[in-house]
NUMILUM-616392 format. One record per residue (C-alpha): residue number from 1; x, y, z; residue in three letters. Coordinates in nm, 3 decimals, decimal comma. Each point is the difference from the previous one (the first is absolute). Example, Ala and Ser with C-alpha at 12.3 -4.5 7.8 and 13.67 -1.06 7.14 Angstrom:
REM residues 2
+-----+---------+---------+---------+------+
| seq |       u |       v |       w | type |
+-----+---------+---------+---------+------+
|   1 |   1,230 |  -0,450 |   0,780 |  ALA |
|   2 |   0,137 |   0,344 |  -0,066 |  SER |
+-----+---------+---------+---------+------+
END
This chain:
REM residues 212
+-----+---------+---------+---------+------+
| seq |       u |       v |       w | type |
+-----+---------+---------+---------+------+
|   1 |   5,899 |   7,147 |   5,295 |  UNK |
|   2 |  -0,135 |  -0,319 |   0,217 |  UNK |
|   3 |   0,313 |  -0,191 |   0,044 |  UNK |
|   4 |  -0,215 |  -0,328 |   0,134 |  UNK |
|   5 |  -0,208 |   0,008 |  -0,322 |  UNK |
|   6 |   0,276 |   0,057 |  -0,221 |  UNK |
|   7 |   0,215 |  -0,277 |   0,193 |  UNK |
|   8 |  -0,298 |  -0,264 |  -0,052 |  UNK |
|   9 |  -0,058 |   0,035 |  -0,398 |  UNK |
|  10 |   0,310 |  -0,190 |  -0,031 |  UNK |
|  11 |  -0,073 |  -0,275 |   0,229 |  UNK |
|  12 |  -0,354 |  -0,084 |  -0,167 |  UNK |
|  13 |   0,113 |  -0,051 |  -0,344 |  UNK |
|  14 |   0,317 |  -0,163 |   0,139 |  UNK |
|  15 |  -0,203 |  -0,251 |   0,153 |  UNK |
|  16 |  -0,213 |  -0,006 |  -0,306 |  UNK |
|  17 |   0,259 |  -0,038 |  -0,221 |  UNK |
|  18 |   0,056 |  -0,365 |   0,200 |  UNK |
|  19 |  -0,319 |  -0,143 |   0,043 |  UNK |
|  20 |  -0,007 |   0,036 |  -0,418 |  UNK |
|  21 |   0,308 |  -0,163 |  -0,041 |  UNK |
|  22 |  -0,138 |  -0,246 |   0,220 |  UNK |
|  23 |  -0,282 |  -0,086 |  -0,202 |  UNK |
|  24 |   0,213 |   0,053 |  -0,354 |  UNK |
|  25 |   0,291 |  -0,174 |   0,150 |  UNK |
|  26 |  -0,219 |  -0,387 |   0,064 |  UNK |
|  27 |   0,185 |  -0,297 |  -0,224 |  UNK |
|  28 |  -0,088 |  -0,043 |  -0,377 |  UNK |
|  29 |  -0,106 |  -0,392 |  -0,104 |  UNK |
|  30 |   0,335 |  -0,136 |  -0,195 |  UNK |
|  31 |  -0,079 |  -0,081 |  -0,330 |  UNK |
|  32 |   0,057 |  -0,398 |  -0,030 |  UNK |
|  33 |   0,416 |  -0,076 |  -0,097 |  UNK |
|  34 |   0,038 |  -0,138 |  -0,362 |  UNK |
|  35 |   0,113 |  -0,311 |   0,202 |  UNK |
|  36 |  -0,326 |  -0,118 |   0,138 |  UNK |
|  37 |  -0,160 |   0,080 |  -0,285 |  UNK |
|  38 |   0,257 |  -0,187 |  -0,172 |  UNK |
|  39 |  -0,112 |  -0,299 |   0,220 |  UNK |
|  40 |  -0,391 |   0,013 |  -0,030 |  UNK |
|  41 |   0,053 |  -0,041 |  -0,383 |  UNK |
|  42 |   0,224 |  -0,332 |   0,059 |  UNK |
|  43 |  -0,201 |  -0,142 |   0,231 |  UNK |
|  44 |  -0,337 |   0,085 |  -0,292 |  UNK |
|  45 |   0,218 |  -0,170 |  -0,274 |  UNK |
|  46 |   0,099 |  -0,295 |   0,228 |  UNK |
|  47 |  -0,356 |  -0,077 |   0,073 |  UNK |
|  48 |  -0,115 |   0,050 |  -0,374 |  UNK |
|  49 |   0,270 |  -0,274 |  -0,112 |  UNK |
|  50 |  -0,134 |  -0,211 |   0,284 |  UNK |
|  51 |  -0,396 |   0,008 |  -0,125 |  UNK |
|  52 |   0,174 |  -0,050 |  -0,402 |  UNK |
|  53 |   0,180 |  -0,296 |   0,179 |  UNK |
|  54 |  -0,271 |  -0,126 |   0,153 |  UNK |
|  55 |  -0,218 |   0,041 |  -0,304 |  UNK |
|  56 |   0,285 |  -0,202 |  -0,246 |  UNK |
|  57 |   0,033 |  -0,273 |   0,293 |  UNK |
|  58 |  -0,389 |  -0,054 |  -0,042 |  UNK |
|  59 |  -0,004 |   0,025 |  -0,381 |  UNK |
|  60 |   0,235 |  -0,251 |  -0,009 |  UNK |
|  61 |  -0,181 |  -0,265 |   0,270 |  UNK |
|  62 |  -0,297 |   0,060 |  -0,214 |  UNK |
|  63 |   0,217 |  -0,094 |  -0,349 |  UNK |
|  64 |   0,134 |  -0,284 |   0,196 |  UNK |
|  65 |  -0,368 |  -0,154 |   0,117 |  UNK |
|  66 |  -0,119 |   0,085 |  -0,392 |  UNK |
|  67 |   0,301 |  -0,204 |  -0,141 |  UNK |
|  68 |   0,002 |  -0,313 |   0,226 |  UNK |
|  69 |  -0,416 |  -0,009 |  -0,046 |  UNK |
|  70 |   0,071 |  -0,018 |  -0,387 |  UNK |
|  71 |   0,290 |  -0,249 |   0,065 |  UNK |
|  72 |  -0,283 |  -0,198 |   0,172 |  UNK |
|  73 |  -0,232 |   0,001 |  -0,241 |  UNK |
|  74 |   0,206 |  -0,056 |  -0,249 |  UNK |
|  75 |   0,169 |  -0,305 |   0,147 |  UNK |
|  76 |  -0,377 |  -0,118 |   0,108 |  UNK |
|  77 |  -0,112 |   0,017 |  -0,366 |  UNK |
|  78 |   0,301 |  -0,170 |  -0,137 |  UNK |
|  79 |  -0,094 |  -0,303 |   0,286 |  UNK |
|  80 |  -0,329 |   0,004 |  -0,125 |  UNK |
|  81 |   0,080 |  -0,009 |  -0,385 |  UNK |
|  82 |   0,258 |  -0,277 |   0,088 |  UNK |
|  83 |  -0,259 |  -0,209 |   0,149 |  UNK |
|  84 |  -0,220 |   0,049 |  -0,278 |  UNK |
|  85 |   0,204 |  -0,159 |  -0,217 |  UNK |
|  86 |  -0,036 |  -0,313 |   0,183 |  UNK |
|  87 |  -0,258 |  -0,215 |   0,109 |  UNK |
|  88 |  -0,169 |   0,031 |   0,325 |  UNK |
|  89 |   0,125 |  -0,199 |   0,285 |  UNK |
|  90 |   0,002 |  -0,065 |   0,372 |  UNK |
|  91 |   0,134 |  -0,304 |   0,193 |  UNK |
|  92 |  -0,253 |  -0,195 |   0,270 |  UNK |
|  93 |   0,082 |  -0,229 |   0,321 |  UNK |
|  94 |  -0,257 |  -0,260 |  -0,117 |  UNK |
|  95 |   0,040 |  -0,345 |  -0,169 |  UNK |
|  96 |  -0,088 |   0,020 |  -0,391 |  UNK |
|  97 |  -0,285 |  -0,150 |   0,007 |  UNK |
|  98 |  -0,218 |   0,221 |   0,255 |  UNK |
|  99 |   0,141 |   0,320 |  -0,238 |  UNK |
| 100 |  -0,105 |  -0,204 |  -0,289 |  UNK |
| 101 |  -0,364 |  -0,047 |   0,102 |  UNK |
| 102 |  -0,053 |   0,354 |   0,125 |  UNK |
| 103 |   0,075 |   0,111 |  -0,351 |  UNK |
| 104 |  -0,210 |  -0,188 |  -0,183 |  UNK |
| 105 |  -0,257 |   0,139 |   0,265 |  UNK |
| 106 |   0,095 |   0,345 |  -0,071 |  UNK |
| 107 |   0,028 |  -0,030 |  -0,357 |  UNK |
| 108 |  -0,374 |  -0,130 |   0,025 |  UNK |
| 109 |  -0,103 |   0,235 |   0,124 |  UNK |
| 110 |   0,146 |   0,267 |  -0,266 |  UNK |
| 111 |  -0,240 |  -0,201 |  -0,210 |  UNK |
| 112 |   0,359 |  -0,145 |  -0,185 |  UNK |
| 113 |  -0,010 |  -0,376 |  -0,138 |  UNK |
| 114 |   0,312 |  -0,264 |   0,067 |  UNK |
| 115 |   0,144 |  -0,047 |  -0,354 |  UNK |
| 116 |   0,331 |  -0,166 |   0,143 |  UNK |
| 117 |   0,060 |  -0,163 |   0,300 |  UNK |
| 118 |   0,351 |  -0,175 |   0,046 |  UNK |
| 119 |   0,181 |  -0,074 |   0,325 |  UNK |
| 120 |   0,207 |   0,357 |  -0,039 |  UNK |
| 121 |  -0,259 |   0,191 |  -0,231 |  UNK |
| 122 |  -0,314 |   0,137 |   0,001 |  UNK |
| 123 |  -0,135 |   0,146 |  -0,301 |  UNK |
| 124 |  -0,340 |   0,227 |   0,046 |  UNK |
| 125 |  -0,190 |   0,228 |  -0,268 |  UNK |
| 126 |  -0,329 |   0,169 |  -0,035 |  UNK |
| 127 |  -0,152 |   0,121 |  -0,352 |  UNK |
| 128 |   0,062 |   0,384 |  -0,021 |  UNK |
| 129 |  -0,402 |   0,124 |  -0,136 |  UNK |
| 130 |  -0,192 |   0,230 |  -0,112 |  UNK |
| 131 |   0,209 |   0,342 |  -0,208 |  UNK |
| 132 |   0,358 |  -0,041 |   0,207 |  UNK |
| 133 |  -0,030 |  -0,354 |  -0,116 |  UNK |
| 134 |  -0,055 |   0,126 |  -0,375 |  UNK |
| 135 |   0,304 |   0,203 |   0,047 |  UNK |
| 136 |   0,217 |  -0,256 |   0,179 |  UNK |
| 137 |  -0,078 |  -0,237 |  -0,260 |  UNK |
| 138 |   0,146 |   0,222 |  -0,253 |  UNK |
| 139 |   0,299 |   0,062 |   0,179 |  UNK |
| 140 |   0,092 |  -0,311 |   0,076 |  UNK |
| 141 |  -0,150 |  -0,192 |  -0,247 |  UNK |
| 142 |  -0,234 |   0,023 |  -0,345 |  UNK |
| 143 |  -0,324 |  -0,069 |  -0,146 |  UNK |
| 144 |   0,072 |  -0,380 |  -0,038 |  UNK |
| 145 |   0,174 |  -0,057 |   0,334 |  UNK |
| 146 |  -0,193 |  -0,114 |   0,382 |  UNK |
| 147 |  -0,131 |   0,307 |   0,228 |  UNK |
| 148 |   0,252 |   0,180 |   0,226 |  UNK |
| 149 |   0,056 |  -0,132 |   0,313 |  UNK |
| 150 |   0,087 |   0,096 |   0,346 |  UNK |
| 151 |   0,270 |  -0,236 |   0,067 |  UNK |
| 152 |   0,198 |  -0,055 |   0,356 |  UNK |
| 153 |   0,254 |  -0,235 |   0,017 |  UNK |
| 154 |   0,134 |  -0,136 |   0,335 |  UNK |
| 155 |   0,303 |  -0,162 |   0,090 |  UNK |
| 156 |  -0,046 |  -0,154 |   0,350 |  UNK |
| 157 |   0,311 |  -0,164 |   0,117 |  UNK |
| 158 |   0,105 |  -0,136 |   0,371 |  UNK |
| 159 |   0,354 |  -0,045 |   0,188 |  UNK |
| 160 |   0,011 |  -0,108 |   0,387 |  UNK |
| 161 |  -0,357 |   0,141 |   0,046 |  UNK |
| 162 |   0,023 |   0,338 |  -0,184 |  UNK |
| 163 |  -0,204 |   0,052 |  -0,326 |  UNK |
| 164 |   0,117 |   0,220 |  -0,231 |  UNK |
| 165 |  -0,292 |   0,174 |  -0,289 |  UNK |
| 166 |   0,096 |   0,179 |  -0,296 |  UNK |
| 167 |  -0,322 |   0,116 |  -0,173 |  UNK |
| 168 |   0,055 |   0,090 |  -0,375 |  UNK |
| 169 |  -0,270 |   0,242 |  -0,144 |  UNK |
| 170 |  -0,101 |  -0,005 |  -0,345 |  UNK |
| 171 |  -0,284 |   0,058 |  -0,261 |  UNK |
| 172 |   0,011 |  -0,267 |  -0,311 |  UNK |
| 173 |  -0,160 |  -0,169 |  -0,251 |  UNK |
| 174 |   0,043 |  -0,308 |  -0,199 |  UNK |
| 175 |   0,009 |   0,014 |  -0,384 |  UNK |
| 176 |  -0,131 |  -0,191 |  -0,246 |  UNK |
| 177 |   0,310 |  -0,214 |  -0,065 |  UNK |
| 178 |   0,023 |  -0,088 |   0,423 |  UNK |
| 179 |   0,265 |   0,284 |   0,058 |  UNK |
| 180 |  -0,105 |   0,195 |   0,299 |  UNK |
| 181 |   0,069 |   0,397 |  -0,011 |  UNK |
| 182 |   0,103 |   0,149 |   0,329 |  UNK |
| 183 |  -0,003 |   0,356 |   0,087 |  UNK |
| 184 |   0,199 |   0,042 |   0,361 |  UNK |
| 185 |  -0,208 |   0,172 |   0,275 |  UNK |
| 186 |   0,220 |  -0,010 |   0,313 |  UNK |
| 187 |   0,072 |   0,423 |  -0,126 |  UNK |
| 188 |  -0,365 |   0,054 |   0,082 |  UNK |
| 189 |  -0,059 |   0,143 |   0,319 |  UNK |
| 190 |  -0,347 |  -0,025 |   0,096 |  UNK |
| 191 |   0,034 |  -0,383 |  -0,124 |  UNK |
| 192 |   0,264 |  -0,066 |   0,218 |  UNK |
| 193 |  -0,080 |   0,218 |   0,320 |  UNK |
| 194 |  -0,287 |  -0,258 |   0,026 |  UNK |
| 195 |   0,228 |  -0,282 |  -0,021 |  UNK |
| 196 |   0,205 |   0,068 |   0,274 |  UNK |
| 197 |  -0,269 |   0,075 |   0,207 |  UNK |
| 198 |  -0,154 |  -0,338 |  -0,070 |  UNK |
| 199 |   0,388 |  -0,134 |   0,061 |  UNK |
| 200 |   0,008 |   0,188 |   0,308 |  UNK |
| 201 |  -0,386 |  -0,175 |   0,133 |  UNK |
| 202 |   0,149 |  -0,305 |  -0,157 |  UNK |
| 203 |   0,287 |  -0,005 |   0,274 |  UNK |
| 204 |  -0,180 |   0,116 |   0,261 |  UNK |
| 205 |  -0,248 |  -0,272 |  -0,011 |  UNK |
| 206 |   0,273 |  -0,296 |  -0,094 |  UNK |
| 207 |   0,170 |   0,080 |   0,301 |  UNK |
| 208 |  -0,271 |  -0,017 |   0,303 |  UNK |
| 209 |   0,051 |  -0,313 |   0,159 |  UNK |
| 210 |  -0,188 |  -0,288 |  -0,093 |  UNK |
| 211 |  -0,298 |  -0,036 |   0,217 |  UNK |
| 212 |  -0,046 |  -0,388 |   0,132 |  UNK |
+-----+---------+---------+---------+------+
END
């Protein structure tokens, strides 16, 4: 028997033997600790409660700009049906009598005649024609009674060099026996919207300075 061949057998599988366990031996990835996985689910929560925050905080900006919008319309239209129920006015720096003369020029020119003309009133009308005339006339009046009128009234008033106007709009008609009917107008809106921008002229013109 060959001793050195039987003596090296042994020594090539021993070293065999460790270069496997070697390559068996290398480290195994941990699987992640129930700890940090723990953590990764917190930290998903915390940031979904932060977008449903987020979300509520702008839900209720956007509830807040809807309600004080509808506050301000609301409080616009109650201004506006307030004013209605009163007769236009505006207050001029002018002497009476210039503010006097420009409405009569005006109301010329709205093709209205002077019915009254007293040192605090001004009365204006203008026949109402044609089919809305037929129908005012039956509102406001009856087959025996004048046509319907347009009819402005204007109280022009002065105190240290400041005019006050109050314009009262109306539609009437006089009756056979005198009486006049009246049917208040200062509700309707396209009637009125034109008054104040003929106040609004008005004051802009009474106040340029006189030119010598």
């Amino acid at each position: 028997m060959n001793l050195t061949r039987a003596t090296t057998f042994p020594l090539v599988f021993f070293a065999i033997t460790i270069v496997s366990f070697g390559q068996d031996s290398s480290p195994t990835p941990k699987p992640q600790s129930p700890k940090s996985s723990n953590l990764s689910k917190d930290e998903k929560k915390a940031s979904e409660r932060e977008h449903k925050a987020q979300r509520q905080r702008l839900e209720a900006e956007q509830k807040e700009q809807k309600r004080q919008a509808d506050v301000s319309r609301k409080t616009s239209e109650a201004a506006e049906k307030r004013r209605y129920q009163q007769p236009a006015r505006i207050q001029i720096s002018s002497d009476s009598e210039k503010v006097r003369g420009l409405i009569i020029l005006a109301m010329s020119s709205w093709n209205y005649s002077l019915e009254d003309d007293s040192k605090y009133r001004l009365v204006f009308t203008r026949e109402i024609k044609g089919m809305k005339g037929a129908l005012a006339q039956v509102m406001v009046g009856n087959s025996y009674s004048g046509p319907a009128k347009h009819t402005m009234a204007w109280t022009v008033s002065e105190v240290e060099g400041l005019t006050s106007i109050l314009v009262d709009l109306s539609v009437t008609a006089q009756m056979a026996q005198g009486k006049v009917n009246r049917i208040d107008m200062n509700k309707d809106k396209e009637w009125r919207r034109a008054v104040e921008l003929m106040l609004g002229q008005l004051k802009r013109r009474a106040e340029l300075p006189s030119q010598k």
